[in-house]
C-alpha positions in Angstrom: 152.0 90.4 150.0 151.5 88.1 153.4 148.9 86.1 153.5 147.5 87.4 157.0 147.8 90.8 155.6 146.0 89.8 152.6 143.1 88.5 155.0 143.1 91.3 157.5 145.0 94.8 156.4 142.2 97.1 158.5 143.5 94.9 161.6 147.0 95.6 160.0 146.7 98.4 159.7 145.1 99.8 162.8 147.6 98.2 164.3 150.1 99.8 163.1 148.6 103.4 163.6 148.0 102.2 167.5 151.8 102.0 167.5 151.8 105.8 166.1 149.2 107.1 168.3 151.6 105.8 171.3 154.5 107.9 169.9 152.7 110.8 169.5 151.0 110.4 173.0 154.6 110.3 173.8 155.5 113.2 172.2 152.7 115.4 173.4 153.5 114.4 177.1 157.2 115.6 176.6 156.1 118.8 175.3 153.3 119.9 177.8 156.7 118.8 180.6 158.4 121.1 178.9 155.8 123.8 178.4 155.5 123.4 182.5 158.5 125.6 182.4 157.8 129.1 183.2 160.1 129.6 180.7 158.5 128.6 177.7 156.2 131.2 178.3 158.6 134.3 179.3 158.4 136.7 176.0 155.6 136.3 173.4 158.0 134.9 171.2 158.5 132.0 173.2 154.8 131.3 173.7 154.1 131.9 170.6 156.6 129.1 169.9 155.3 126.6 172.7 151.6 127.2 171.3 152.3 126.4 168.1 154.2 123.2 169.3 151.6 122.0 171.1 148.6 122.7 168.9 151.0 120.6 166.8 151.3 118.0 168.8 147.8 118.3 169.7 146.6 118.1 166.4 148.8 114.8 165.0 147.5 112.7 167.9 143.8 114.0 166.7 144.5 112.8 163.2 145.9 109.5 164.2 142.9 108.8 166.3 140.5 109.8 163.3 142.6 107.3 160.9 142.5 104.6 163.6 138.6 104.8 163.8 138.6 104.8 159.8 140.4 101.9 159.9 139.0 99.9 163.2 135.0 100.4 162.0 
């Protein structure tokens, strides 16, 4: 193991879910474009299927933030 790492995994570490937080930020964004389209919500199938991706979505940028403050004090 790295020395720096040795001295400083939380800093690592939050690091590292910062980078994940982006990318899901990211993905989010792309979805809610695409759930702009009237046509993601045109039978109840399909909004049943854009709901579900976005309380996803939704829910993985949630988690990351709650890791990141774990790991960040």
């Amino acid at each position: 193991m790295p020395a720096a790492r040795k001295r400083n995994p939380p800093k690592a570490r939050a690091a590292g879910i910062e980078a994940r937080i982006e990318a899901a930020e990211a993905a989010l964004s792309a979805i809610e474009d695409e759930l702009s389209d009237p046509a993601a919500w045109a039978t109840p199938e399909a909004s049943a299927r854009s709901a579900a991706r976005h309380e996803e979505a939704r829910r993985a940028v949630d988690e990351l933030y709650e890791r990141w403050e774990s790991v960040s004090g």
